[in-house]
MARMISE-213082 format. One record per atom (N, C-alpha, C): x, y, z; residue in one letter; atom name; residue number from 0. Coordinates in Angstrom, 2 decimals. Each point is the difference from the previous one (the first is absolute). Example, Ala and Ser with C-alpha at 12.3 -4.5 7.8 and 13.67 -1.06 7.14 Angstrom:
<sites>
<site px="13.19" py="-5.69" pz="7.80" residu="A" atome="N" num="0"/>
<site px="-0.89" py="1.19" pz="0.00" residu="A" atome="CA" num="0"/>
<site px="0.90" py="1.20" pz="0.00" residu="A" atome="C" num="0"/>
<site px="-0.35" py="1.05" pz="-0.72" residu="S" atome="N" num="1"/>
<site px="0.82" py="1.19" pz="0.06" residu="S" atome="CA" num="1"/>
<site px="-0.77" py="1.09" pz="0.73" residu="S" atome="C" num="1"/>
</sites>
This chain:
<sites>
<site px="34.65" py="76.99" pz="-19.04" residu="X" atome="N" num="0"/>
<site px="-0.73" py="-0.71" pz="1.00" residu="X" atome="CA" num="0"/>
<site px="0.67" py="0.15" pz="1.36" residu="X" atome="C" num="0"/>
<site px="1.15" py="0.02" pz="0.10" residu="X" atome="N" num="1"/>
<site px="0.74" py="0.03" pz="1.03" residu="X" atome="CA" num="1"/>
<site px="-0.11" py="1.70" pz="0.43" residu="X" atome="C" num="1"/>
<site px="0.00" py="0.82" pz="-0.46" residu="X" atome="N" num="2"/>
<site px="-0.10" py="1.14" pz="0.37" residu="X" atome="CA" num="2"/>
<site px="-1.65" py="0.29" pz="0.87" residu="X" atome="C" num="2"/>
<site px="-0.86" py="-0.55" pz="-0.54" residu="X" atome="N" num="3"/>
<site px="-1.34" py="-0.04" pz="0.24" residu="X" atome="CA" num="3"/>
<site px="-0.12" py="-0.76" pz="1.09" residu="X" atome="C" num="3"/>
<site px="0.89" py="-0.99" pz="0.62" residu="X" atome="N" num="4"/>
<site px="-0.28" py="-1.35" pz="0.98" residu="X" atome="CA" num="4"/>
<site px="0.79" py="1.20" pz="0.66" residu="X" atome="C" num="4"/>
<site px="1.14" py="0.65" pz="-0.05" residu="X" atome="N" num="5"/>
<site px="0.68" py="0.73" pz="1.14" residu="X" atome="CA" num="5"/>
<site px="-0.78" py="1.42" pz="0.66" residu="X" atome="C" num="5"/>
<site px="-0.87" py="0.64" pz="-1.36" residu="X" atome="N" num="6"/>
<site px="-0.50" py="0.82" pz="1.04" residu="X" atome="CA" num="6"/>
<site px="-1.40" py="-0.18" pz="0.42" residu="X" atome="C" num="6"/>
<site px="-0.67" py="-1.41" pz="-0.32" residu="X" atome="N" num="7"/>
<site px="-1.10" py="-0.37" pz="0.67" residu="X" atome="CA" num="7"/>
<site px="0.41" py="-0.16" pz="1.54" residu="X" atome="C" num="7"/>
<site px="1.22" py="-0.61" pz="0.21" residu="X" atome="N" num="8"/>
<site px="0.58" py="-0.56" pz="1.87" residu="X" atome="CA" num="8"/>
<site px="0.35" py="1.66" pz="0.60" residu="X" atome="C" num="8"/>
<site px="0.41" py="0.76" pz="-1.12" residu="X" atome="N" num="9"/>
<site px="0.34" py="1.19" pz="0.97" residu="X" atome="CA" num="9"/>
<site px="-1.42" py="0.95" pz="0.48" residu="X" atome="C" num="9"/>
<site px="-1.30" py="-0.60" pz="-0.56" residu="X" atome="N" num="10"/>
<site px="-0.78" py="1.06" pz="0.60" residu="X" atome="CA" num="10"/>
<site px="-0.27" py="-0.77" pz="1.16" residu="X" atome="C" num="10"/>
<site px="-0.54" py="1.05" pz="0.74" residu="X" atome="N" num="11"/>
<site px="-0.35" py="-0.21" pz="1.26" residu="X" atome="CA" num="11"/>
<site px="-1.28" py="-0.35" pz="0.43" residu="X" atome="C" num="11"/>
<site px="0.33" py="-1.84" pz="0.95" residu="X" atome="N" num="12"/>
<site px="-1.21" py="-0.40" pz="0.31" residu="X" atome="CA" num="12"/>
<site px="-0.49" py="-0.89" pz="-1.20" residu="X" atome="C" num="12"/>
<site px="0.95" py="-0.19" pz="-1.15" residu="X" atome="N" num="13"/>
<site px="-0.57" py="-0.96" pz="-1.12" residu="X" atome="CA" num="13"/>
<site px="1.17" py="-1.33" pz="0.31" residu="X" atome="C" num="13"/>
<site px="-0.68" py="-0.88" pz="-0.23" residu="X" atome="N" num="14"/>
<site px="0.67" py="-1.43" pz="0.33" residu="X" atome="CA" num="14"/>
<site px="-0.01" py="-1.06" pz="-0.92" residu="X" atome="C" num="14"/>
<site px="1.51" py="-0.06" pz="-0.60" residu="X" atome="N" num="15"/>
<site px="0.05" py="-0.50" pz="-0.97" residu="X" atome="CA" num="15"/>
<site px="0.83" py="-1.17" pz="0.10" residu="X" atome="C" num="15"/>
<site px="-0.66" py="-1.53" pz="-0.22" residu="X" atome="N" num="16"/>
<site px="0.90" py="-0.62" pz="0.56" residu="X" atome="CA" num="16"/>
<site px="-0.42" py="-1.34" pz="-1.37" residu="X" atome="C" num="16"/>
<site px="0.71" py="-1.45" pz="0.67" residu="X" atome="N" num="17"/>
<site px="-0.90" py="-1.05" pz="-0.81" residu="X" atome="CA" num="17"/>
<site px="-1.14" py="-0.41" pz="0.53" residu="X" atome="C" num="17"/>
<site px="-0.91" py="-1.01" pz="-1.03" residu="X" atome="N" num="18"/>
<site px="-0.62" py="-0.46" pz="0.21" residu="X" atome="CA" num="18"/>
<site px="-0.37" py="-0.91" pz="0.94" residu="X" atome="C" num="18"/>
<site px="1.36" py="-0.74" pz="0.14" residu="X" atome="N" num="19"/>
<site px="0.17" py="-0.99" pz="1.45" residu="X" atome="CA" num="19"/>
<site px="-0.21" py="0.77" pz="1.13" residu="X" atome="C" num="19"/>
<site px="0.40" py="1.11" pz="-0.22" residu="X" atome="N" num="20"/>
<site px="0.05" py="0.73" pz="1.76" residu="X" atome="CA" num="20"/>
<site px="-1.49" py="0.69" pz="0.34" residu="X" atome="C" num="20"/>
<site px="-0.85" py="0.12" pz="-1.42" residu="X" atome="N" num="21"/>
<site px="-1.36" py="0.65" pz="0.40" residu="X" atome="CA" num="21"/>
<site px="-0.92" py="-1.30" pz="0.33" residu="X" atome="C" num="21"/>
<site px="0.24" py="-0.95" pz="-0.64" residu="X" atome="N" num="22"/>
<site px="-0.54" py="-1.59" pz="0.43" residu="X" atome="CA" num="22"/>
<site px="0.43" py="-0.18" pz="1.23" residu="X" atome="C" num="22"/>
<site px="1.26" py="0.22" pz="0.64" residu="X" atome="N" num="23"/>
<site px="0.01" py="-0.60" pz="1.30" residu="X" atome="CA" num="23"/>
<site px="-0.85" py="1.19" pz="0.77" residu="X" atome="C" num="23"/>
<site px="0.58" py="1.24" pz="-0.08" residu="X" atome="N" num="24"/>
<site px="-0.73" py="0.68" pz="0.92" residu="X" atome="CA" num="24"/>
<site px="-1.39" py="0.35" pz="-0.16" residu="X" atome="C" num="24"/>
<site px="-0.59" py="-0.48" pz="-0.94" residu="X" atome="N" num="25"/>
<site px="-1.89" py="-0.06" pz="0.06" residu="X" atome="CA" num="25"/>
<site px="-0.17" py="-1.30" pz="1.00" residu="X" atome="C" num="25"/>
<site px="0.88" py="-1.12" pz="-0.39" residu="X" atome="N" num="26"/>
<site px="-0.09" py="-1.64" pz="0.99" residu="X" atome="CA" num="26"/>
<site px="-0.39" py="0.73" pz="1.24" residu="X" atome="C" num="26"/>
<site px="0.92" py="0.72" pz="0.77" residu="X" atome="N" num="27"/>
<site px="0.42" py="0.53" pz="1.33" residu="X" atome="CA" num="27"/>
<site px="-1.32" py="0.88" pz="0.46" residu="X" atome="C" num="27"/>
<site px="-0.13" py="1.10" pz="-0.66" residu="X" atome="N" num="28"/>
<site px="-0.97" py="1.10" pz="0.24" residu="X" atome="CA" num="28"/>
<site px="-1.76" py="-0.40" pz="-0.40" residu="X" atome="C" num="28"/>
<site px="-0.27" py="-0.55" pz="-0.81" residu="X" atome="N" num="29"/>
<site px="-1.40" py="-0.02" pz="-0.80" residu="X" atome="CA" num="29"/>
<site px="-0.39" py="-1.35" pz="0.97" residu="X" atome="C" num="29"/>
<site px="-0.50" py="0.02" pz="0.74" residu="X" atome="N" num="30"/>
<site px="-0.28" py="-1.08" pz="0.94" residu="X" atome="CA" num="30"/>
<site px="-1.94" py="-0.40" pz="-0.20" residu="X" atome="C" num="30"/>
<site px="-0.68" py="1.14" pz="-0.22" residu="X" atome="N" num="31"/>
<site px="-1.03" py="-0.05" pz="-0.21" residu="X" atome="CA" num="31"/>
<site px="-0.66" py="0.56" pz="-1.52" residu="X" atome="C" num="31"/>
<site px="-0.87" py="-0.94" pz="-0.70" residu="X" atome="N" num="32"/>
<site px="0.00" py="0.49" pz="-1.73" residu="X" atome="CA" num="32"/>
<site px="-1.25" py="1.05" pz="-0.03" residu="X" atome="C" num="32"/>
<site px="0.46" py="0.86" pz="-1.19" residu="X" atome="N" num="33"/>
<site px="-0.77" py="1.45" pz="0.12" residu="X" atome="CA" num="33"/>
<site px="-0.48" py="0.11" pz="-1.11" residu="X" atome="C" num="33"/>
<site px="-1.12" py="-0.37" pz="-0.82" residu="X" atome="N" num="34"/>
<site px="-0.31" py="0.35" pz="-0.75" residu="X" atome="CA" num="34"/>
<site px="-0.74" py="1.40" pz="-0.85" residu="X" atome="C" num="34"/>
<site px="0.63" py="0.88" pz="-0.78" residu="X" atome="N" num="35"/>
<site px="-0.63" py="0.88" pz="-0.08" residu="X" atome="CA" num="35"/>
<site px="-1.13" py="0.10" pz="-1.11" residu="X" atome="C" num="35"/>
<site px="-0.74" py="0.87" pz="0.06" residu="X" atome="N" num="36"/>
<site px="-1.21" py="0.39" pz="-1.07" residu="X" atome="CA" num="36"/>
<site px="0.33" py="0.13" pz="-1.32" residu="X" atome="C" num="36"/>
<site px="-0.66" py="-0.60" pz="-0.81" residu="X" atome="N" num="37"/>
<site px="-0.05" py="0.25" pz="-1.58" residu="X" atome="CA" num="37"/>
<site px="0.02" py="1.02" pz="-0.66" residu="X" atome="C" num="37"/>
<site px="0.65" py="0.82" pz="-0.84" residu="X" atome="N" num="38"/>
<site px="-0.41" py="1.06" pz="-0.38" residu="X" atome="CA" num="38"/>
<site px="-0.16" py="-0.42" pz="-1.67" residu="X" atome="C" num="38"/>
<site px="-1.42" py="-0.13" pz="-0.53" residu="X" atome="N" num="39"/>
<site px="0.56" py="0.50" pz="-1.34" residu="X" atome="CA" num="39"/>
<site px="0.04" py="0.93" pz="-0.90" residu="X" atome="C" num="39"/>
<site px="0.97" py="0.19" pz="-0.81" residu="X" atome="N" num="40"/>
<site px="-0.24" py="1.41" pz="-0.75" residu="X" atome="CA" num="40"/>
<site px="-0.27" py="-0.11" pz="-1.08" residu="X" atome="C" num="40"/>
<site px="-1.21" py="-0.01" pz="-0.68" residu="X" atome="N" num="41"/>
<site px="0.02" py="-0.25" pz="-1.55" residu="X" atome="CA" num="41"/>
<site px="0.33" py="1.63" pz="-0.89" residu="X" atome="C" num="41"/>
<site px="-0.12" py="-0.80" pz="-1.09" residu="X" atome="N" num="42"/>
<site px="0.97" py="1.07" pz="-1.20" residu="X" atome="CA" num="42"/>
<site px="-0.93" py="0.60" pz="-0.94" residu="X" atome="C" num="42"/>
<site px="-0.32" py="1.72" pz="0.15" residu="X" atome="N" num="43"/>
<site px="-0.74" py="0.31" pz="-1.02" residu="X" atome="CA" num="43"/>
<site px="-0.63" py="-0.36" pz="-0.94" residu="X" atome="C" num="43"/>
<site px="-1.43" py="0.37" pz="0.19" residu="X" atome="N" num="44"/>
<site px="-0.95" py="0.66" pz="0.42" residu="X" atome="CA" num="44"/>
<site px="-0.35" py="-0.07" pz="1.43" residu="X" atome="C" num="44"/>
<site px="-0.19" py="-1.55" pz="0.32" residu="X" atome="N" num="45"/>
<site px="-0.73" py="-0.15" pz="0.95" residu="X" atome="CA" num="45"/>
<site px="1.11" py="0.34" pz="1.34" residu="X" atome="C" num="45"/>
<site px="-0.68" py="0.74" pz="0.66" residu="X" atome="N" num="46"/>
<site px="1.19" py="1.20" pz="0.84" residu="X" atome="CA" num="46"/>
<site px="0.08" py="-0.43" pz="1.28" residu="X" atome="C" num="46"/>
<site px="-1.31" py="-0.86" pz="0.82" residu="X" atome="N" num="47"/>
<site px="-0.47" py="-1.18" pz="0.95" residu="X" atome="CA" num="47"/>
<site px="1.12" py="-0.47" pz="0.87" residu="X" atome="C" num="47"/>
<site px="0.22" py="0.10" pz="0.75" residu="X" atome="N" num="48"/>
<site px="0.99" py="-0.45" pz="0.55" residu="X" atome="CA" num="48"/>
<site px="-0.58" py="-0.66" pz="1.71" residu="X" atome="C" num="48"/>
<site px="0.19" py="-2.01" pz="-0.34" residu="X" atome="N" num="49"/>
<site px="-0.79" py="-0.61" pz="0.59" residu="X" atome="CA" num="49"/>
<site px="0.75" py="-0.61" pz="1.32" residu="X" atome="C" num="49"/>
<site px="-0.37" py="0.03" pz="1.10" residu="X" atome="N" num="50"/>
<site px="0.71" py="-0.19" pz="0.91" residu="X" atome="CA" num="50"/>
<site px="-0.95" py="-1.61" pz="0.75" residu="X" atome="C" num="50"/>
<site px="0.99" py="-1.12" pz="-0.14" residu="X" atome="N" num="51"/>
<site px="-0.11" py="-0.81" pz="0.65" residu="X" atome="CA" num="51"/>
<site px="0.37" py="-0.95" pz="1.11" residu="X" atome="C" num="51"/>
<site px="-0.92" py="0.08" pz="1.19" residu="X" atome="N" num="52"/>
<site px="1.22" py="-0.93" pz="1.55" residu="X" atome="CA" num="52"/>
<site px="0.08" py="-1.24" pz="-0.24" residu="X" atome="C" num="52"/>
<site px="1.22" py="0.25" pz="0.20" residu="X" atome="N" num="53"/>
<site px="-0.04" py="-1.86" pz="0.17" residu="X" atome="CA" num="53"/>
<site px="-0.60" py="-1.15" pz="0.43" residu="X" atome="C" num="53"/>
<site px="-0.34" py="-1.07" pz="-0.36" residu="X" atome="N" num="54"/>
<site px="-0.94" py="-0.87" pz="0.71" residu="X" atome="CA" num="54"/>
<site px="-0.05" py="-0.51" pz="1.47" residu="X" atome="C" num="54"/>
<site px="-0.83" py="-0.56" pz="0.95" residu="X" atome="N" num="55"/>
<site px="0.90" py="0.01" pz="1.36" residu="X" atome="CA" num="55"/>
<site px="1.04" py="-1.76" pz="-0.33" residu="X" atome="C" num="55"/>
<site px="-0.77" py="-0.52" pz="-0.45" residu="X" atome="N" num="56"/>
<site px="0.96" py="-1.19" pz="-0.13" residu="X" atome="CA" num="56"/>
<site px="1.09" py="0.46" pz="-0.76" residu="X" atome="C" num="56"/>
<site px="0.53" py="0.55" pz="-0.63" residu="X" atome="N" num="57"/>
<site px="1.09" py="-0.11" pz="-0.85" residu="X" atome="CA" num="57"/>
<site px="1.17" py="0.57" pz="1.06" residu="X" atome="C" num="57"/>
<site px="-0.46" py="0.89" pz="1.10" residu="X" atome="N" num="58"/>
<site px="0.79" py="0.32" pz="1.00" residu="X" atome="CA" num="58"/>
<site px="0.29" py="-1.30" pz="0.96" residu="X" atome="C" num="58"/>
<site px="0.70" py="-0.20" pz="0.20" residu="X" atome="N" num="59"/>
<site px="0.76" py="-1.70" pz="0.90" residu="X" atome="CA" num="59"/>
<site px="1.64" py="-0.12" pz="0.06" residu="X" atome="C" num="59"/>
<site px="0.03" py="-0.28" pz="1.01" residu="X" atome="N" num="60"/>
<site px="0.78" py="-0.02" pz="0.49" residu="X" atome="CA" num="60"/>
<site px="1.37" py="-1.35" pz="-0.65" residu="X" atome="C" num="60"/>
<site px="0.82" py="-0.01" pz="-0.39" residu="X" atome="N" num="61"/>
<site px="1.31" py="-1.12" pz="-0.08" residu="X" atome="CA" num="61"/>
<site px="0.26" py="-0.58" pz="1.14" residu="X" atome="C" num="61"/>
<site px="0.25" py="0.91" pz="1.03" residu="X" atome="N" num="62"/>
<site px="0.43" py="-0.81" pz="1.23" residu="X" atome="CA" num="62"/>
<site px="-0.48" py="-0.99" pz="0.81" residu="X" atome="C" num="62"/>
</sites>
């Protein structure tokens, strides 16, 4: 595990840190909420792949 945690930090541009520090820095940065589109993928046969937007109410704001 430790070999795997060391060369996940050595690639480049990957950021590997705790959980506390991705919680604070979403606090800081994510100022406005983004909801994205549904995708679902169902599982053979049915091959359909259904794409749904989000509702407008479910988009709102915390602040």
């Amino acid at each position: 595990m430790e070999r795997l945690i060391e060369n996940v930090k050595a690639m480049d541009g990957m950021w590997a840190t705790t959980l506390g520090d991705i919680a604070a820095h979403a606090q800081r940065v994510c100022t406005e909420p983004f909801v994205h589109t549904r995708f679902e993928v169902p599982t053979f046969p049915d091959v359909q792949i259904r794409r749904t937007s989000p509702a407008p109410e479910t988009v709102r704001s915390e602040r």
